[in-house]
C-alpha positions, 0 to 999 in steps of 0.5 A: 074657824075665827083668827083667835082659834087658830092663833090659839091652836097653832100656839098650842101646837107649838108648846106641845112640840117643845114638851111643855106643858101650860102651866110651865109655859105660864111660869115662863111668860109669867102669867096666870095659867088660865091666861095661857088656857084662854089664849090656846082655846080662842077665847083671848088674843095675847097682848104683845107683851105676851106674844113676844114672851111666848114667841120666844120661849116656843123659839118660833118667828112671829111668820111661824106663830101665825101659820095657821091658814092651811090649817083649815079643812075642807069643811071650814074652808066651804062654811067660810066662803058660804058666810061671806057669800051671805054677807056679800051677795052682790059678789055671788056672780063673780064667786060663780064665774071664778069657781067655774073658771078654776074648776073647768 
């Protein structure tokens, strides 16, 4: 999953955790609902301005807001390593021998 999805779903759960809903949250940033729409599906980054706006009204650290990496599952997790595999393979010996030497 690219940054701006779980940037996206992490804000998401975080709104849902303090009980609000997009439209309010957009009030209380003062934009548009569609801008907070696009920011929780990935398809937008917010601006600074924004991320600040929001970190506040979610009540969150900037560190909170972008504690997402955990969040991937196995299958992300393999698609990832598989895509920089193809991207990189000179490095496929190397990604070889630290996999076998976590793995004995």
């Amino acid at each position: 999953m690219d940054k701006k999805k779980l940037l996206g779903k992490r804000l998401r759960e975080l709104r849902k955790r303090r009980g609000i809903s997009q439209e309010r949250l957009a009030e209380l940033i003062e934009v548009d609902p569609t801008t907070v729409s696009n920011i929780e599906n990935g398809k937008n980054y917010p601006t600074m301005s924004n991320l600040y706006k929001l970190l506040e009204v979610l009540d969150c650290t900037f560190t909170e807001a972008f504690d997402f990496e955990h969040k991937n599952n196995n299958d992300n997790l393999i698609n990832q390593i598989i895509e920089r595999l193809k991207n990189n393979p000179e490095k496929i010996e190397d990604f070889y021998k630290i996999i076998m030497a976590l793995t004995k």
